[in-house]
Every structure is written in structure tokens, then in C-alpha cells.
C-alpha positions, -999 to +999 in steps of 0.1 A: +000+000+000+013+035-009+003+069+005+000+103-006+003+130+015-012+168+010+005+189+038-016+219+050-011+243+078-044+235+095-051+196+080-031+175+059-050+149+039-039+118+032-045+090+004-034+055+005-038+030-027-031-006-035-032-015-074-061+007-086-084+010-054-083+041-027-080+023+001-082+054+022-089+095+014-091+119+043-070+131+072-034+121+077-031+097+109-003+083+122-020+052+126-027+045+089-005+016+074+015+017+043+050+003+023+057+040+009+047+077+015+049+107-008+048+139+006+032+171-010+060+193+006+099+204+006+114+181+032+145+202+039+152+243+043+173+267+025+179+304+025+184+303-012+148+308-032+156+274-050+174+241-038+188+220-063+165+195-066+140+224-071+161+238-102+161+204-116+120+211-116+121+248-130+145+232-159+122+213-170+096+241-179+079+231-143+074+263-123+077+256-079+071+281-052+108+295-040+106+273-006+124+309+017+092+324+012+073+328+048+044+304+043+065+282+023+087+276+054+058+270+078+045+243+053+087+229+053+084+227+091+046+208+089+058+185+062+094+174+078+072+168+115+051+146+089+080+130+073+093+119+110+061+105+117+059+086+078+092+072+088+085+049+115+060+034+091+075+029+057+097+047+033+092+086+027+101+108-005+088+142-013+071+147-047+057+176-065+018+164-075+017+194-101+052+183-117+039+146-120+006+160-134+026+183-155+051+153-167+021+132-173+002+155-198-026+167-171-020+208-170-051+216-152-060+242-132-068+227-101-085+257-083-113+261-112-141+232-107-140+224-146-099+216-141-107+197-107-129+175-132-104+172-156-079+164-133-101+136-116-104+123-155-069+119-157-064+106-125-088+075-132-062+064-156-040+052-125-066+044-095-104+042-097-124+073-089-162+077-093-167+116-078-146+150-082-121+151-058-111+188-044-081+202-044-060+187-013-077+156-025-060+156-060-023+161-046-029+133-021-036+106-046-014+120-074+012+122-043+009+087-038+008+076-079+040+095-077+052+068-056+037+040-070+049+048-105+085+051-088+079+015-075+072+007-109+101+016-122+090+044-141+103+072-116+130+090-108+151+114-081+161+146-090+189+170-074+218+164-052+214+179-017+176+173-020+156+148-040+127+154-054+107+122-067+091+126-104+079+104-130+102+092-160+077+084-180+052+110-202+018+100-209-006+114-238-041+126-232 
């Protein structure tokens, strides 16, 4: 089983799969049970606007919040107190849902409904999903797909001092 975690300043929502089911969407626990986590969230500081695994991303065409912006260190600080947690579970890595989306072929815009649905469309292609998921929702599952696909062989890490997990593969709509 694989999760996928959204990391929020209030509630963090997480989504765990196995094959094509959602075994579990909602709040993050540190009870829930899983081989390997993917966290919606930088998992280590800098001063600089960009680490290197985060210029590996903007290289690509990707574009990533600069993680020494205020809020952006807050969410750091939440996701590395998850990441802890993830640990004495199973493995953790820290993905970038809109960079796999982006990889994939899925440039939605998840804030508008109409992208949200678009996005869920997509999304069906990897794990089974019969209603439109919100926003935190999306970057949980696609969190954990990030995973998954990495367990597949069909991911990669990207930068040096950090590492960021993406797909290696690109998809067509």
C-alpha cells in the first residue's frame, strides 16, 4: 500500500492505494499503514529561493514556489514533523503532484471546478475514482501515484542535496 500526502497548515489529507483502489482518502493519521509515502511538501530548508533539486524542476519548464518564502517555510516545518512520523511506518520521499501531473500531460488548473474535473479524469487512468475530488484531494492521490509509478520503475530522483521524486515516463491525453 502507498500513500500520498497533501501537507496543510491546518489539516493535511492523506490517500493510500493498493493496485487501482483508494483504500483510504481523508485526514493524515499516524496510525494508517502503508509500504511508501509521498509527501506534497519540501522536506528540507534553505535560505536560497531554490534548492537543487527544485532547479532540476524549473529546468524542466515546471514552475515551484521558492521554498524561503514565509508560508513556504511554515508548510517545510509541517511537512518534515510529517515525514518523521511517515518514517516509522514505511519509506518517505517528497514529490511535487503538479510536476507529476505536469510530466504526465494533465496541465489543469486545479483551483477552477471544470480543471478539478479534468484532473479527476486523468487521475482514473491510474486508481479508480467515481466523484470530483477537491483540491487537497488531488495532490494526495497523485502524491501517492508518484510513488507508485516510482515503485514501478517508471520514476526518478532529481537534485543532489535534496531529492525530489518525479515520473520518467510522459503519458498522452
Amino acid at each position: 500500500m502507498i500513500c500520498g500526502i497533501d501537507v496543510g497548515m491546518k489539516r493535511s489529507i492523506a490517500a493510500i492505494i493498493s493496485g487501482r483502489e483508494i483504500r483510504y482518502l481523508g485526514e493524515w493519521r499516524e496510525d494508517l499503514r502503508f509500504h511508501a509515502c509521498g509527501i506534497d511538501s519540501p522536506l528540507s530548508f534553505s535560505d536560497r529561493p531554490f534548492r537543487d533539486c527544485d532547479r532540476y524542476i524549473l529546468d524542466m519548464g515546471i514552475p515551484i514556489f521558492p521554498v524561503n518564502m514565509k508560508i513556504m517555510k511554515e508548510l517545510t516545518k509541517k511537512g518534515i514533523e510529517i515525514a518523521e512520523k511517515a518514517k516509522m511506518i514505511g519509506e518517505v520521499y517528497e514529490v511535487y503532484p503538479y510536476a507529476t501531473r505536469y510530466i504526465l500531460g494533465c496541465k489543469e488548473n486545479k483551483k477552477r471546478k471544470k480543471g478539478r474535473k479534468r484532473i479527476t479524469e486523468f487521475l482514473n487512468k491510474f486508481v479508480d475514482i467515481d466523484f470530483v475530488l477537491n483540491h487537497h484531494e488531488i495532490d494526495a492521490i497523485t502524491s501517492a501515484i508518484t510513488v507508485k509509478l516510482y515503485k514501478e520503475g517508471k520514476g526518478k530522483l532529481v537534485g543532489e542535496k535534496c531529492k525530489i521524486l518525479i515520473p520518467s515516463i510522459r503519458l498522452t491525453r
